[in-house]
C-alpha positions as CSV (number, residue, x, y, z in Angstrom):
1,X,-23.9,-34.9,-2.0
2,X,-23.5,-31.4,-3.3
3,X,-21.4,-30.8,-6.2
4,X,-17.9,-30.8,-5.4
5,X,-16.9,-26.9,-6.2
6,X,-20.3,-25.3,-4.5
7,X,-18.9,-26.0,-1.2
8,X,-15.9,-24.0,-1.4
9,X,-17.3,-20.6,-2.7
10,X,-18.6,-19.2,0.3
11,X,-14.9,-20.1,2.3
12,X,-12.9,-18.4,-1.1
13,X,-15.1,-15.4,-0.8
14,X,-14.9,-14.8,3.0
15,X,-11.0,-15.4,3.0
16,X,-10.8,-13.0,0.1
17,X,-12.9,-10.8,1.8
18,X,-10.6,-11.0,5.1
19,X,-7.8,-10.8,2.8
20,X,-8.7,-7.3,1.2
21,X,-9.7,-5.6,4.7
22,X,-6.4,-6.9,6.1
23,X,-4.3,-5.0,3.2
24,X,-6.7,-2.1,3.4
25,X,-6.1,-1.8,7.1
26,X,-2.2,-2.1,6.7
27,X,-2.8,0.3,4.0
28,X,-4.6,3.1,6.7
29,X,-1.3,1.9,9.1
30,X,0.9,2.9,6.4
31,X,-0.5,6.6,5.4
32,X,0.1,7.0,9.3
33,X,3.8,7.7,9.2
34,X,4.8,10.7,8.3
35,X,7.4,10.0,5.0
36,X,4.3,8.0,4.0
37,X,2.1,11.3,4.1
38,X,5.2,13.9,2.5
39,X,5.2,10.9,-0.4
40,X,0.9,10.6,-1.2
41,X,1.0,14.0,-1.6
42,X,4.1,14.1,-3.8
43,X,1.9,11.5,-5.6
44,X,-1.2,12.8,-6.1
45,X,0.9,16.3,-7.1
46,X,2.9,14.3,-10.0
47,X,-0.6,12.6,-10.7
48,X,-2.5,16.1,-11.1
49,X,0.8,17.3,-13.2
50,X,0.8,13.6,-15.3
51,X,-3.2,14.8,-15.7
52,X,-2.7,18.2,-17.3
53,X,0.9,18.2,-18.9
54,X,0.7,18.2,-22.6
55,X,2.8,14.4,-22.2
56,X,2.5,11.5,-24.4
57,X,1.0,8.1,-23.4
58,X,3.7,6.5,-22.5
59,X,5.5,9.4,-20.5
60,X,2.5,9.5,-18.3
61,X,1.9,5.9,-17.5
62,X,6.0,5.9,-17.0
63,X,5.1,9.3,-14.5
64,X,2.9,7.3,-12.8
65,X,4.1,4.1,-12.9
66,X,7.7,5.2,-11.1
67,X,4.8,7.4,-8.5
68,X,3.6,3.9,-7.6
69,X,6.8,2.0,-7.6
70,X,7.7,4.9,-4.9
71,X,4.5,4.6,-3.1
72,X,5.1,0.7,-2.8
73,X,9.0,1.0,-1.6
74,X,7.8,3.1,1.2
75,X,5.3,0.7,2.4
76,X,7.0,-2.0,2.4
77,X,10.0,0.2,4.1
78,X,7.4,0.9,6.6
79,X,6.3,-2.7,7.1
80,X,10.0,-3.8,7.7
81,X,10.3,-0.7,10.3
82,X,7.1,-2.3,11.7
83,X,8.1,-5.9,12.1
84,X,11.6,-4.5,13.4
85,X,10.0,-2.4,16.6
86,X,8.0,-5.9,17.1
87,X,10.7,-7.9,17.8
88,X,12.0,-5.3,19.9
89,X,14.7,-3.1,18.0
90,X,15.4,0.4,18.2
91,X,12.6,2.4,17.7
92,X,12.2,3.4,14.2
93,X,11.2,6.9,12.8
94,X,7.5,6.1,12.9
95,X,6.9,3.0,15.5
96,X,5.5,3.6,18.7
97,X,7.0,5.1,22.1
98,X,8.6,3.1,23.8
């Protein structure tokens, strides 16, 4: 018999594996929808200014740590508009045609 933590490895990997392409497909979804687009570019603008500004440490991991805390509100905002034009809701600004 084989030892006892061998055996799992290769199932942990694949799952995470499965795991990361699911997220990085919902991710692709996501930067479909238009407010999605309007906000990554807001983002990467407040990163390029967070790059150059003559700012402290801590004011520009606080720029960009209220960039990401945006960027996550709007995907999950976008997943809930998802899973609400799945059960069969009015459309929602960036679902599909009904």
């Amino acid at each position: 018999m084989s030892q006892g933590g061998s055996a799992g490895a290769p199932r942990a990997r694949s799952t995470f594996t499965a795991s990361v392409g699911h997220a990085l497909r919902g991710l692709r979804e996501a930067a479909g929808h238009r407010n999605m687009r309007i906000e990554l570019v807001a983002g990467m603008l407040a990163a390029g200014v967070a790059a150059v500004a003559p700012l402290a440490r801590g004011e520009r991991a606080l720029l960009l740590l209220c960039t990401f805390a945006v960027l996550a509100a709007e995907a999950a905002n976008t997943a809930l508009e998802a899973a609400v034009d799945l059960h069969g809701g009015a459309r929602s600004e960036g679902g599909p045609p009904r």
